[in-house]
C-alpha positions in Angstrom: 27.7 16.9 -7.7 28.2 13.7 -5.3 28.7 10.7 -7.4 25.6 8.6 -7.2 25.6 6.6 -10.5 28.4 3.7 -9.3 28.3 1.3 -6.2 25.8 0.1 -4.2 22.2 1.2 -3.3 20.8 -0.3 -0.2 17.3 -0.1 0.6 15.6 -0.3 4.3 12.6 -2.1 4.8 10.6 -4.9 2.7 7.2 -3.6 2.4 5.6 -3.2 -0.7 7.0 0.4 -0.5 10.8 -0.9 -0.1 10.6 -3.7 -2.8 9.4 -1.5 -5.4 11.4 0.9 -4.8 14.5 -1.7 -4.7 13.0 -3.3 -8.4 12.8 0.7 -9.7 16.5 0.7 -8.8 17.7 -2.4 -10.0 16.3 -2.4 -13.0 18.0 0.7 -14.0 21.2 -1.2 -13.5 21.8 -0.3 -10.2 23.2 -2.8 -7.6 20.7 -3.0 -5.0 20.5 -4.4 -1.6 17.1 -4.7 0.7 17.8 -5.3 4.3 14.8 -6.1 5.8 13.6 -7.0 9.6 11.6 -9.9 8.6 10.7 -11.1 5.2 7.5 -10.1 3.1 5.1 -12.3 4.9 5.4 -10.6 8.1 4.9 -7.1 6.7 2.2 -4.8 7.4 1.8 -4.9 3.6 0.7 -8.6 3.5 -2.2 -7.0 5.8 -3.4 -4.7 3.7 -6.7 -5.1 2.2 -5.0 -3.5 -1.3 -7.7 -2.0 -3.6 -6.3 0.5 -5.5 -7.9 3.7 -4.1 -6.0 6.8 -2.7 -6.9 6.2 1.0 -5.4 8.8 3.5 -2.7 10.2 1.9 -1.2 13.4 1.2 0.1 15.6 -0.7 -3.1 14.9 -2.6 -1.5 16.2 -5.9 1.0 14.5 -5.7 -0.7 11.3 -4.2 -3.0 11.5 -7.5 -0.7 11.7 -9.7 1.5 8.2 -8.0 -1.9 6.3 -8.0 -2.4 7.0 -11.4 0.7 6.0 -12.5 0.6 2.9 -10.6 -3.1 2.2 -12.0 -1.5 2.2 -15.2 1.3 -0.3 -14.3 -1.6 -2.2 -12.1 -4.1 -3.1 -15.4 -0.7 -4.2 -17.1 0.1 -6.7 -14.3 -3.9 -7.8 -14.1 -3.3 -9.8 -17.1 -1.3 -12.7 -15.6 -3.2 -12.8 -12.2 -2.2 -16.1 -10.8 1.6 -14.6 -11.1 1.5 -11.0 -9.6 -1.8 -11.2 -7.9 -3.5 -8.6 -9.1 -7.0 -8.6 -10.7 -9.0 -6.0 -11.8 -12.6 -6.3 -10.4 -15.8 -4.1 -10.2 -17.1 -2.6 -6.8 -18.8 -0.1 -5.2 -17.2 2.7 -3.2 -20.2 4.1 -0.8 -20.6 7.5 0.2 -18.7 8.8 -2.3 -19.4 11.7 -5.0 -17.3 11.9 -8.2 -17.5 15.5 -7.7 -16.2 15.9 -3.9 -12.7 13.9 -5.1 -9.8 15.1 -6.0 -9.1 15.5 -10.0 -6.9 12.1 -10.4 -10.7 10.7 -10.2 -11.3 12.5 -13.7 -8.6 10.3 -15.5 -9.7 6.7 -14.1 -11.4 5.0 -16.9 -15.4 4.0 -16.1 -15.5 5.3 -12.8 -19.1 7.1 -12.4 -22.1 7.3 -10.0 -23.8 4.2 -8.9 -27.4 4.2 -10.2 -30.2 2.5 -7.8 -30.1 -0.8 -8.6 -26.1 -0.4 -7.9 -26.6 1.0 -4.5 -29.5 2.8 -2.4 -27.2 5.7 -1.0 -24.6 8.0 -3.1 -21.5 6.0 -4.7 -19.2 5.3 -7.1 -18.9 2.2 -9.6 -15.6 1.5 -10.9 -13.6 -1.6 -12.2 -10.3 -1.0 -9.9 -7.0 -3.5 -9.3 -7.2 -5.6 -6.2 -4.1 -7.4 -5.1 -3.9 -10.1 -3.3 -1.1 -9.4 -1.4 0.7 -12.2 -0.3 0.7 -13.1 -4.1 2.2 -10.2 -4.8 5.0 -9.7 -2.7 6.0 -13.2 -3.4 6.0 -11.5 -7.4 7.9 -8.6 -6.5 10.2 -10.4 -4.2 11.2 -12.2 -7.1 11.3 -9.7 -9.7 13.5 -7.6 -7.6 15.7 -10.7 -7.4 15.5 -11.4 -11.1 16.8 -8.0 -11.7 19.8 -9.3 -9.9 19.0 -8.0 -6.4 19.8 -9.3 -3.4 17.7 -9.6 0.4 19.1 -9.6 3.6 17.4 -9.9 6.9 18.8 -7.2 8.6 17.5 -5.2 11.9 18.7 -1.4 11.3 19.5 0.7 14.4 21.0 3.8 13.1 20.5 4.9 9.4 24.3 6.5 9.7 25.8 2.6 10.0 24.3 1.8 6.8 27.3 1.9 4.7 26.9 2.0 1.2 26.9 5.2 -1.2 23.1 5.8 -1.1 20.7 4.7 1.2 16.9 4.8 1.1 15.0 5.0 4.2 11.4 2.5 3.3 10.7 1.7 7.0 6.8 2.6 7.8 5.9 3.2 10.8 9.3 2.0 11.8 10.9 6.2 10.6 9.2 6.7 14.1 11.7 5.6 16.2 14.8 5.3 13.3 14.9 8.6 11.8 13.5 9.6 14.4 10.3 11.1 12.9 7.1 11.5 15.4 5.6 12.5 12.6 4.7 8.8 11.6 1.8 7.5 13.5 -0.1 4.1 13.5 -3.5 3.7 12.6 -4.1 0.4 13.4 -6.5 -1.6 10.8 -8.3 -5.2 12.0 -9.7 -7.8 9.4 -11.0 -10.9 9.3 -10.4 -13.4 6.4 -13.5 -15.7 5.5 -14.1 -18.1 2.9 -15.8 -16.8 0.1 -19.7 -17.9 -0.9 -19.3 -17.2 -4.2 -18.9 -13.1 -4.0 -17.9 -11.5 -6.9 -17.7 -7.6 -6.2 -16.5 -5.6 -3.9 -17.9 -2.9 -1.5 -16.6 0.1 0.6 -18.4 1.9 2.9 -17.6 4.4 5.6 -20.4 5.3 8.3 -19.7 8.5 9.2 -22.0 8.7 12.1 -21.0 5.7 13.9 -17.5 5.9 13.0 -17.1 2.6 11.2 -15.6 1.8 7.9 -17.3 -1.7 6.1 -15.3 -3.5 3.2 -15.8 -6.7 1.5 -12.7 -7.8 -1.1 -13.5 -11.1 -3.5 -10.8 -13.5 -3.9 -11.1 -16.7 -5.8 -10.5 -18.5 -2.6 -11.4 -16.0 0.3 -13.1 -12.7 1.5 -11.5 -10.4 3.5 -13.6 -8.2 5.7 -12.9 -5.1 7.1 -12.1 -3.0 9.0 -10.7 -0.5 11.2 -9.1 2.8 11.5 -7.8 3.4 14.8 -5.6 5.9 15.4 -2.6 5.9 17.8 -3.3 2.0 18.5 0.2 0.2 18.8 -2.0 -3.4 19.5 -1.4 -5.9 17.0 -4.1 -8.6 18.8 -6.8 -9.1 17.1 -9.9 -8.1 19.2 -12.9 -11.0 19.2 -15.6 -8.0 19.4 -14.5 -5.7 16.9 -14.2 -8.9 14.4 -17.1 -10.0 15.0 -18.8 -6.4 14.5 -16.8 -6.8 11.5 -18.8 -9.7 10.1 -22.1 -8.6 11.3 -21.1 -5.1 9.7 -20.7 -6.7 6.4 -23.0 -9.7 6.6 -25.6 -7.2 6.9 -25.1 -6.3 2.9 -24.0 -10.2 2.1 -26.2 -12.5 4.7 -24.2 -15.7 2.9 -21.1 -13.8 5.1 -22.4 -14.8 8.2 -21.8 -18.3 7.5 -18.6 -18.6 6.1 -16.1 -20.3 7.6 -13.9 -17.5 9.3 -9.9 -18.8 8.2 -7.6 -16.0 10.3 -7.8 -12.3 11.9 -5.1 -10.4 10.9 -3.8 -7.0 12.1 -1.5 -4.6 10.3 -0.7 -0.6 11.2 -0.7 2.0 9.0 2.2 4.6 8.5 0.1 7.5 9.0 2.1 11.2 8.2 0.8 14.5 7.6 2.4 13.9 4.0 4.5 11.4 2.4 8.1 12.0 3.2 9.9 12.0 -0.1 13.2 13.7 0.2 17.1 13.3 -0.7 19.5 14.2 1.9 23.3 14.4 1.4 25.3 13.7 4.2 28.4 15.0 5.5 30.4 12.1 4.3 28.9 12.5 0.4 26.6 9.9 1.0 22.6 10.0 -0.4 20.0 9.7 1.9 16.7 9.6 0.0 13.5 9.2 2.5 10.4 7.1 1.5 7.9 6.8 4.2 4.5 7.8 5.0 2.2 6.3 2.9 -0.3 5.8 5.4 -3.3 3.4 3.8 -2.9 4.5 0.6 1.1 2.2 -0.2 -0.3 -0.4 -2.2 -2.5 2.3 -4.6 0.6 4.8 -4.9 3.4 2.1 -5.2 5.0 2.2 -8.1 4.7 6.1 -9.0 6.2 6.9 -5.7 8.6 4.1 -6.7 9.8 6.2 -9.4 10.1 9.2 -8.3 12.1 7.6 -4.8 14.7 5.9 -7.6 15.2 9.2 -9.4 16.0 10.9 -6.1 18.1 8.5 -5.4 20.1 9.1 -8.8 20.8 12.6 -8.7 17.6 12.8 -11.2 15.3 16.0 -11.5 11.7 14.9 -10.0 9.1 14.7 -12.9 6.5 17.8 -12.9 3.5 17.0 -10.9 0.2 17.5 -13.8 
Protein backbone atom coordinates (compact mmCIF):
# COMPACT_ATOMS: atom_id res chain seq x y z
CA UNK A 1 0.00 0.00 0.00
CA UNK A 2 1.10 3.75 -0.90
CA UNK A 3 2.62 5.23 2.06
CA UNK A 4 0.32 7.78 3.44
CA UNK A 5 1.24 7.98 7.28
CA UNK A 6 4.54 10.47 6.67
CA UNK A 7 4.82 13.99 5.00
CA UNK A 8 2.53 16.49 4.37
CA UNK A 9 -1.35 16.71 4.01
CA UNK A 10 -2.58 19.69 2.27
CA UNK A 11 -6.09 20.59 2.28
CA UNK A 12 -8.08 22.80 -0.47
CA UNK A 13 -10.48 25.20 0.64
CA UNK A 14 -11.34 27.02 4.14
CA UNK A 15 -14.89 26.46 4.62
CA UNK A 16 -16.18 24.99 7.55
CA UNK A 17 -15.94 21.65 5.48
CA UNK A 18 -11.93 22.24 4.87
CA UNK A 19 -10.99 23.40 8.43
CA UNK A 20 -12.49 20.58 10.06
CA UNK A 21 -11.33 18.34 8.06
CA UNK A 22 -7.62 20.01 8.28
CA UNK A 23 -8.08 19.98 12.58
CA UNK A 24 -9.30 15.93 12.02
CA UNK A 25 -5.89 15.68 10.41
CA UNK A 26 -3.75 17.53 12.50
CA UNK A 27 -4.73 16.39 15.43
CA UNK A 28 -3.86 12.93 14.60
CA UNK A 29 -0.34 14.16 14.21
CA UNK A 30 -0.40 14.83 10.82
CA UNK A 31 1.31 17.91 9.20
CA UNK A 32 -1.30 19.80 7.57
CA UNK A 33 -1.54 22.60 5.28
CA UNK A 34 -4.95 24.65 4.22
CA UNK A 35 -4.61 26.67 1.07
CA UNK A 36 -7.38 28.70 0.88
CA UNK A 37 -8.70 31.40 -1.80
CA UNK A 38 -9.70 33.90 0.79
CA UNK A 39 -9.80 33.52 4.48
CA UNK A 40 -12.85 32.27 6.61
CA UNK A 41 -14.71 35.49 6.62
CA UNK A 42 -15.35 35.43 3.02
CA UNK A 43 -16.65 31.93 2.85
CA UNK A 44 -19.93 30.79 1.95
CA UNK A 45 -19.81 29.15 5.36
CA UNK A 46 -19.78 32.57 7.33
CA UNK A 47 -23.29 32.87 5.30
CA UNK A 48 -24.80 30.07 6.46
CA UNK A 49 -27.67 30.41 8.78
CA UNK A 50 -26.02 27.02 10.75
CA UNK A 51 -28.75 25.17 12.77
CA UNK A 52 -27.89 21.86 13.05
CA UNK A 53 -30.50 20.09 10.84
CA UNK A 54 -29.80 17.71 7.88
CA UNK A 55 -30.94 20.10 5.10
CA UNK A 56 -30.58 18.75 1.48
CA UNK A 57 -28.16 16.20 1.64
CA UNK A 58 -27.65 12.87 0.56
CA UNK A 59 -26.80 9.81 0.97
CA UNK A 60 -29.37 10.18 3.70
CA UNK A 61 -27.83 7.16 5.68
CA UNK A 62 -24.94 8.29 5.67
CA UNK A 63 -25.86 12.07 6.07
CA UNK A 64 -27.71 10.86 9.38
CA UNK A 65 -25.24 9.15 10.70
CA UNK A 66 -22.36 12.54 10.16
CA UNK A 67 -25.07 14.84 11.73
CA UNK A 68 -25.39 12.75 14.57
CA UNK A 69 -21.96 12.51 15.16
CA UNK A 70 -21.44 16.05 14.88
CA UNK A 71 -24.54 16.75 17.32
CA UNK A 72 -22.69 14.96 19.71
CA UNK A 73 -19.40 16.98 19.26
CA UNK A 74 -21.92 20.18 18.82
CA UNK A 75 -23.62 19.90 22.68
CA UNK A 76 -19.80 19.37 23.81
CA UNK A 77 -18.72 22.70 22.20
CA UNK A 78 -22.17 24.53 23.47
CA UNK A 79 -20.74 24.71 26.85
CA UNK A 80 -18.13 27.52 26.17
CA UNK A 81 -20.39 29.58 23.73
CA UNK A 82 -18.64 32.83 23.69
CA UNK A 83 -15.39 30.69 22.40
CA UNK A 84 -16.71 28.35 19.65
CA UNK A 85 -20.03 30.01 18.98
CA UNK A 86 -22.25 27.47 19.33
CA UNK A 87 -25.31 27.48 21.59
CA UNK A 88 -27.87 25.08 21.96
CA UNK A 89 -31.40 26.68 21.75
CA UNK A 90 -35.10 25.51 21.38
CA UNK A 91 -37.10 26.07 18.06
CA UNK A 92 -39.67 25.04 16.01
CA UNK A 93 -39.18 23.18 12.70
CA UNK A 94 -42.75 23.76 10.77
CA UNK A 95 -44.25 21.40 8.56
CA UNK A 96 -42.45 18.66 9.72
CA UNK A 97 -43.66 15.06 11.11
CA UNK A 98 -41.31 12.96 13.23
CA UNK A 99 -42.56 10.12 11.42
CA UNK A 100 -41.98 11.29 7.56
CA UNK A 101 -37.93 11.80 8.59
CA UNK A 102 -35.33 9.72 8.21
CA UNK A 103 -34.31 7.40 11.40
CA UNK A 104 -31.20 9.74 12.65
CA UNK A 105 -34.41 11.77 14.00
CA UNK A 106 -35.13 8.69 16.46
CA UNK A 107 -31.70 9.22 18.26
CA UNK A 108 -31.92 13.20 18.77
CA UNK A 109 -32.65 13.64 22.39
CA UNK A 110 -36.27 15.71 23.02
CA UNK A 111 -37.15 16.20 19.67
CA UNK A 112 -41.14 15.52 19.40
CA UNK A 113 -44.34 17.01 17.98
CA UNK A 114 -45.22 20.59 18.73
CA UNK A 115 -48.50 20.68 20.69
CA UNK A 116 -50.90 23.82 19.92
CA UNK A 117 -49.78 26.27 22.05
CA UNK A 118 -46.14 25.45 20.31
CA UNK A 119 -47.46 25.93 16.84
CA UNK A 120 -50.99 25.94 14.89
CA UNK A 121 -49.88 23.61 11.99
CA UNK A 122 -47.74 20.19 12.25
CA UNK A 123 -44.08 20.54 13.66
CA UNK A 124 -41.38 19.59 15.59
CA UNK A 125 -39.88 21.04 18.98
CA UNK A 126 -36.40 20.30 19.58
CA UNK A 127 -33.41 22.01 21.55
CA UNK A 128 -30.71 21.91 18.50
CA UNK A 129 -27.00 23.68 18.24
CA UNK A 130 -26.93 26.96 16.39
CA UNK A 131 -23.65 28.45 15.46
CA UNK A 132 -22.88 31.62 14.99
CA UNK A 133 -20.68 31.27 12.38
CA UNK A 134 -18.27 33.87 12.20
CA UNK A 135 -17.59 32.89 15.93
CA UNK A 136 -16.89 29.75 14.88
CA UNK A 137 -14.61 29.75 12.17
CA UNK A 138 -12.59 32.20 14.00
CA UNK A 139 -12.60 28.93 16.77
CA UNK A 140 -11.72 26.50 14.32
CA UNK A 141 -9.32 28.62 12.58
CA UNK A 142 -7.48 28.67 15.58
CA UNK A 143 -7.76 25.20 16.82
CA UNK A 144 -6.49 23.93 13.55
CA UNK A 145 -3.54 26.32 14.14
CA UNK A 146 -3.07 25.22 17.73
CA UNK A 147 -2.81 21.68 16.52
CA UNK A 148 0.24 23.07 14.70
CA UNK A 149 -1.34 23.76 11.36
CA UNK A 150 -0.60 26.13 9.08
CA UNK A 151 -2.99 28.61 6.34
CA UNK A 152 -2.04 29.83 3.25
CA UNK A 153 -3.96 31.93 0.93
CA UNK A 154 -3.61 30.12 -2.14
CA UNK A 155 -5.83 30.19 -5.49
CA UNK A 156 -5.70 26.44 -6.84
CA UNK A 157 -5.93 25.84 -10.65
CA UNK A 158 -5.27 22.29 -11.13
CA UNK A 159 -5.53 19.71 -8.31
CA UNK A 160 -2.42 17.71 -10.14
CA UNK A 161 0.03 20.95 -9.06
CA UNK A 162 -0.72 20.42 -5.64
CA UNK A 163 2.31 18.80 -4.47
CA UNK A 164 2.35 17.10 -1.44
CA UNK A 165 1.78 13.23 -0.67
CA UNK A 166 -2.02 13.55 -0.03
CA UNK A 167 -4.26 15.98 -1.05
CA UNK A 168 -7.95 16.64 -0.06
CA UNK A 169 -10.15 18.36 -2.46
CA UNK A 170 -12.81 20.80 0.24
CA UNK A 171 -13.69 23.29 -2.43
CA UNK A 172 -17.70 23.69 -2.55
CA UNK A 173 -19.09 24.74 -5.30
CA UNK A 174 -15.67 25.54 -6.45
CA UNK A 175 -15.17 21.09 -7.57
CA UNK A 176 -17.39 22.56 -10.41
CA UNK A 177 -14.94 24.03 -12.43
CA UNK A 178 -11.55 22.29 -10.48
CA UNK A 179 -12.19 18.80 -10.59
CA UNK A 180 -14.14 19.38 -12.94
CA UNK A 181 -17.44 18.06 -11.45
CA UNK A 182 -20.89 19.45 -13.09
CA UNK A 183 -22.29 17.69 -10.69
CA UNK A 184 -21.97 20.57 -8.03
CA UNK A 185 -24.58 23.15 -8.47
CA UNK A 186 -25.43 26.40 -6.56
CA UNK A 187 -28.40 27.03 -4.84
CA UNK A 188 -28.18 30.33 -4.03
CA UNK A 189 -29.55 31.34 -0.28
CA UNK A 190 -30.36 35.42 0.59
CA UNK A 191 -30.63 36.61 4.33
CA UNK A 192 -31.00 39.56 5.97
CA UNK A 193 -29.32 40.21 9.47
CA UNK A 194 -31.53 42.41 11.95
CA UNK A 195 -31.06 43.43 15.38
CA UNK A 196 -32.72 41.24 17.72
CA UNK A 197 -36.02 42.53 19.95
CA UNK A 198 -35.36 40.34 22.42
CA UNK A 199 -36.23 36.83 20.46
CA UNK A 200 -35.35 33.83 22.13
CA UNK A 201 -36.34 30.80 19.82
CA UNK A 202 -36.04 29.87 16.66
CA UNK A 203 -38.49 28.96 13.74
CA UNK A 204 -38.39 27.05 10.39
CA UNK A 205 -40.87 26.96 8.06
CA UNK A 206 -41.17 25.98 4.39
CA UNK A 207 -44.41 26.95 2.39
CA UNK A 208 -44.72 24.51 0.01
CA UNK A 209 -47.39 26.12 -2.01
CA UNK A 210 -45.74 29.40 -2.62
CA UNK A 211 -42.40 28.03 -2.69
CA UNK A 212 -40.83 30.02 0.15
CA UNK A 213 -38.74 28.90 3.00
CA UNK A 214 -39.16 31.39 6.43
CA UNK A 215 -36.43 31.14 9.25
CA UNK A 216 -35.73 33.28 12.24
CA UNK A 217 -32.19 32.35 14.23
CA UNK A 218 -31.66 34.26 17.87
CA UNK A 219 -28.37 35.58 18.58
CA UNK A 220 -27.56 37.50 21.67
CA UNK A 221 -26.88 40.46 19.54
CA UNK A 222 -28.81 39.82 16.10
CA UNK A 223 -31.50 37.87 14.09
CA UNK A 224 -30.89 36.54 10.97
CA UNK A 225 -33.73 36.04 8.68
CA UNK A 226 -34.20 33.92 5.97
CA UNK A 227 -34.23 32.79 3.24
CA UNK A 228 -33.93 31.42 -0.09
CA UNK A 229 -33.31 28.38 -2.10
CA UNK A 230 -32.75 29.11 -5.55
CA UNK A 231 -31.38 26.79 -7.69
CA UNK A 232 -28.80 27.36 -10.48
CA UNK A 233 -28.46 31.21 -9.24
CA UNK A 234 -24.66 32.18 -9.63
CA UNK A 235 -25.81 36.00 -8.23
CA UNK A 236 -24.24 36.99 -5.14
CA UNK A 237 -26.28 40.59 -4.95
CA UNK A 238 -28.46 40.77 -2.54
CA UNK A 239 -31.95 41.49 -4.09
CA UNK A 240 -33.96 44.57 -2.15
CA UNK A 241 -37.40 42.64 -2.97
CA UNK A 242 -36.72 39.31 -1.94
CA UNK A 243 -35.21 40.83 1.46
CA UNK A 244 -37.73 42.64 2.08
CA UNK A 245 -40.35 39.63 1.43
CA UNK A 246 -37.94 38.21 3.79
CA UNK A 247 -38.85 40.46 6.67
CA UNK A 248 -42.46 40.65 5.99
CA UNK A 249 -42.27 36.75 5.66
CA UNK A 250 -41.06 36.53 9.17
CA UNK A 251 -42.42 39.59 10.78
CA UNK A 252 -45.59 38.08 10.08
CA UNK A 253 -44.94 35.36 13.06
CA UNK A 254 -42.59 38.15 15.16
CA UNK A 255 -44.34 41.80 14.39
CA UNK A 256 -41.31 43.31 16.77
CA UNK A 257 -39.21 42.03 13.33
CA UNK A 258 -40.59 44.64 11.29
CA UNK A 259 -38.92 47.24 13.30
CA UNK A 260 -35.59 46.16 13.85
CA UNK A 261 -32.98 47.88 12.63
CA UNK A 262 -31.84 45.80 9.46
CA UNK A 263 -27.52 45.62 9.99
CA UNK A 264 -26.44 43.73 6.48
CA UNK A 265 -27.86 41.34 3.50
CA UNK A 266 -25.76 38.69 2.94
CA UNK A 267 -25.64 36.03 0.21
CA UNK A 268 -23.85 32.68 0.19
CA UNK A 269 -24.33 29.55 -2.49
CA UNK A 270 -24.79 26.28 -1.60
CA UNK A 271 -22.77 23.22 -2.98
CA UNK A 272 -25.60 21.34 -4.07
CA UNK A 273 -24.69 17.40 -5.48
CA UNK A 274 -26.85 14.48 -5.97
CA UNK A 275 -24.64 13.02 -3.02
CA UNK A 276 -21.71 14.04 -1.01
CA UNK A 277 -18.59 13.17 -2.86
CA UNK A 278 -16.49 11.25 -0.40
CA UNK A 279 -13.90 9.30 -2.19
CA UNK A 280 -9.97 8.46 -2.13
CA UNK A 281 -8.26 8.36 -5.34
CA UNK A 282 -4.57 7.24 -5.92
CA UNK A 283 -2.88 8.76 -8.50
CA UNK A 284 -0.46 7.59 -10.96
CA UNK A 285 2.39 9.16 -9.19
CA UNK A 286 1.34 7.27 -5.56
CA UNK A 287 -0.18 10.31 -4.50
CA UNK A 288 -3.82 10.33 -2.29
CA UNK A 289 -6.46 12.23 -3.58
CA UNK A 290 -9.36 12.08 -1.10
CA UNK A 291 -12.63 14.17 -2.35
CA UNK A 292 -14.78 16.16 0.12
CA UNK A 293 -17.42 18.14 -1.45
CA UNK A 294 -21.07 18.40 -1.80
CA UNK A 295 -22.53 19.15 1.26
CA UNK A 296 -25.09 21.24 -0.11
CA UNK A 297 -27.08 23.15 3.04
CA UNK A 298 -26.61 20.60 5.23
CA UNK A 299 -22.03 21.43 5.88
CA UNK A 300 -22.38 22.95 9.13
CA UNK A 301 -24.99 19.97 10.61
CA UNK A 302 -22.68 17.05 9.08
CA UNK A 303 -19.20 18.70 9.78
CA UNK A 304 -17.35 16.93 11.94
CA UNK A 305 -18.68 13.25 11.16
CA UNK A 306 -17.81 13.80 7.59
CA UNK A 307 -14.70 15.25 8.99
CA UNK A 308 -13.73 11.96 10.24
CA UNK A 309 -14.46 9.84 7.93
CA UNK A 310 -12.52 12.42 5.06
CA UNK A 311 -9.28 12.12 7.64
CA UNK A 312 -9.46 8.27 7.64
CA UNK A 313 -9.66 8.20 3.86
CA UNK A 314 -7.07 10.17 3.76
CA UNK A 315 -4.84 7.70 6.01
CA UNK A 316 -5.29 4.59 4.26
CA UNK A 317 -8.00 3.88 7.11
CA UNK A 318 -11.05 1.41 6.60
CA UNK A 319 -14.38 3.81 6.64
CA UNK A 320 -16.43 3.12 9.90
CA UNK A 321 -19.75 0.95 9.19
CA UNK A 322 -22.68 3.19 8.52
CA UNK A 323 -25.54 2.02 11.65
Amino acid sequence: MENTRSGDVIVVGGGVIGLTTAVALAERGRRVRVWARETVEGTTSAVAGALWWPYHIRPKALAGEWALQSLSVYRELAARPEETGVRVVEGVQGETRLDALEPWAARVPGLRATTAEEYAGTGLWARLPLIDMPVHLRWLRERFLTAGGTIETRTVTDLGEVEAPVVVNCTGLGARTLVPDPAVRPQRGQLVIVENPGIRTWFVSTDAEAGTITYVFPHPDRLVLGGTADDDEWSLTPDPVVARAIVERCAALWPEIAGARVLDHRVGLRPVRDAVRLERQVLPDGRVLVHHYGHGGAGVTVAWGCAQEAAGLALGEEPAAVL
